[in-house]
C-alpha positions as CSV (number, residue, x, y, z in Angstrom):
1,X,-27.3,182.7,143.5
2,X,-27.4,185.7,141.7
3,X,-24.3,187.4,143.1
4,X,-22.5,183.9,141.8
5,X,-23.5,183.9,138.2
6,X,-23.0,188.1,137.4
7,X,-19.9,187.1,138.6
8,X,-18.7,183.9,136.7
9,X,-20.6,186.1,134.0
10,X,-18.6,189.2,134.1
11,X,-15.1,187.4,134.6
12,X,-16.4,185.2,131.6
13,X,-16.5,188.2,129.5
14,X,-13.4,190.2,130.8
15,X,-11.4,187.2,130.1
16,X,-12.7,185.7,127.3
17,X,-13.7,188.9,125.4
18,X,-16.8,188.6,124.1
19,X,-19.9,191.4,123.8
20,X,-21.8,192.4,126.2
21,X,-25.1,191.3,126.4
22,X,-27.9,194.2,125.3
23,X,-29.7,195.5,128.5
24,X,-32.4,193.8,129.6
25,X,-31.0,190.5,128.6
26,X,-28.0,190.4,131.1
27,X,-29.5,188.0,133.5
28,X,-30.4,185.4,130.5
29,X,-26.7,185.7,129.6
30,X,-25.3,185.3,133.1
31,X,-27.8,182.2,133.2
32,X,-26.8,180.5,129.9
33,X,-23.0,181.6,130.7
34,X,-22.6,179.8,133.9
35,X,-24.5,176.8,132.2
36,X,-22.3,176.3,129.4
37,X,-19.1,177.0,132.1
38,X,-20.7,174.3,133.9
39,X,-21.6,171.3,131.4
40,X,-18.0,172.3,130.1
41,X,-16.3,171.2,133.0
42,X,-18.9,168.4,134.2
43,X,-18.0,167.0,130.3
44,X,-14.4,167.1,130.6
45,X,-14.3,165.7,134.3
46,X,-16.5,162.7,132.7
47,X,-14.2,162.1,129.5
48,X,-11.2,162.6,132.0
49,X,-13.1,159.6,134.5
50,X,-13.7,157.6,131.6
51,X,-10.3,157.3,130.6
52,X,-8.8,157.1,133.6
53,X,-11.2,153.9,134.2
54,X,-10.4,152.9,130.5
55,X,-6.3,152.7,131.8
């Protein structure tokens, strides 16, 4: 699992730009990175499902 979220967490910041987290704190960022990513898309597959089901 921790192979996974370094990598959504360095692809996150290569493609979106932002800083790098300070050392020590790179697994809380990879953590809280592929969380966000995650709730992200589980939000916009719900508000796509809702109105799909809405049509």
């Amino acid at each position: 699992m921790r192979k996974l979220t370094d990598f959504i967490s360095e692809s996150f910041i290569w493609s979106v730009g932002i800083t790098r987290p300070k050392p020590g704190q790179e697994r809380l960022a990879a953590l809280y990175i592929t969380a966000t990513l995650a709730a992200s898309i589980l939000a916009a597959m719900t508000m796509f499902l809702l109105v799909l089901h809405r049509l």
